[in-house]
matplotlib code that plots the C-alpha trace (Angstrom):
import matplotlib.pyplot as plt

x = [7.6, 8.8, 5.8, 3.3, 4.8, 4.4, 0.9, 0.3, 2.1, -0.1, -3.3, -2.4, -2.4, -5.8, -7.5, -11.2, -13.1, -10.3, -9.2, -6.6, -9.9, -10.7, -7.3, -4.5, -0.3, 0.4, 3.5, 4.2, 4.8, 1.4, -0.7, -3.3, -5.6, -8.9, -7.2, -7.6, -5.1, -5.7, -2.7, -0.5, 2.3, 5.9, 8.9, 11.7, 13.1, 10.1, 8.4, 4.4, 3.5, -0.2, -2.8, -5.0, -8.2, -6.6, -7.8, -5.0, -5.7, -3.3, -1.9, -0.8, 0.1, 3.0, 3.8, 4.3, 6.3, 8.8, 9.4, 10.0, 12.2, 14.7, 13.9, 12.5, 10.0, 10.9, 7.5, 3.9, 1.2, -1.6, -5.1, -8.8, -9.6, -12.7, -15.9]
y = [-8.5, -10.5, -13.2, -10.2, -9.3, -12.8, -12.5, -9.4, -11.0, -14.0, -12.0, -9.7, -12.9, -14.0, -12.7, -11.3, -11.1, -12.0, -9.1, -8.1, -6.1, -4.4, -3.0, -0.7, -1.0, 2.7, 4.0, 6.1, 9.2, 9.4, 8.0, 11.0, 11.5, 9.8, 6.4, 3.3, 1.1, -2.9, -4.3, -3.3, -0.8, -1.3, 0.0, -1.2, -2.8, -4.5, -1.6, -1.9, 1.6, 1.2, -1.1, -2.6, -0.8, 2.6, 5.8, 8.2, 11.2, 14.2, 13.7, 9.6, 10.7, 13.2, 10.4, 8.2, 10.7, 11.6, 8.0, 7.4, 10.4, 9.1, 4.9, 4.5, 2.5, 0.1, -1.3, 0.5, 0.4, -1.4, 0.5, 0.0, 1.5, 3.7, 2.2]
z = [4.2, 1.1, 2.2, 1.9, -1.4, -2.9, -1.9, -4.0, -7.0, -6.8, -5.9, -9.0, -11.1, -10.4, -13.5, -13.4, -10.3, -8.2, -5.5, -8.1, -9.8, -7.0, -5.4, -7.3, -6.5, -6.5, -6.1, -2.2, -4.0, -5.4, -2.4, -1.5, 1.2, 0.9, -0.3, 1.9, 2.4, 0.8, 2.7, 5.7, 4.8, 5.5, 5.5, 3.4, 7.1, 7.9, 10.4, 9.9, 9.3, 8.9, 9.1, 5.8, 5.6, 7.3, 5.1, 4.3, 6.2, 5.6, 9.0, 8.0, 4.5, 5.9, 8.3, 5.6, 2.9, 5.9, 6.8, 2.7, 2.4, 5.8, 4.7, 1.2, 0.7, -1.8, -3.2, -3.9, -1.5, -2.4, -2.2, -2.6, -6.2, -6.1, -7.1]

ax = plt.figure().add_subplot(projection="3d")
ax.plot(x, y, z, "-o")
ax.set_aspect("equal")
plt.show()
């Protein structure tokens, strides 16, 4: 977990035209259904809850805000910004 999240702080730092442009950190609370994931999701002890490239459905986003509610989810997901 803490290599993935040095990969999204170095990623973020590429500038222009790097994937930083094309991918958003946003926060679990404000994930909604139609996002797609940019990088596997975790929980705060390491449990992969979903794959990169998986699109929220309303059904994985419950699954995810129960799991946060019992084990918090310490960082933001990272997802594909919308063209």
């Amino acid at each position: 977990m803490v290599v993935t999240q040095l990969a999204e702080l170095i990623s973020n730092d590429s500038g222009a035209g790097g994937t930083a442009s094309l991918r958003a950190l946003v926060p679990v609370e404000s994930l909604a259904v139609g996002m797609r994931l940019a990088e596997d999701l975790y929980s705060s002890s390491g449990l992969k809850l979903l794959s990169r490239g998986t699109v929220l459905t309303e059904h994985a986003l419950d699954a995810i805000l129960r799991r946060h509610r019992a084990e918090p989810i310490l960082h933001a997901a990272a997802v594909h910004r919308a063209a």
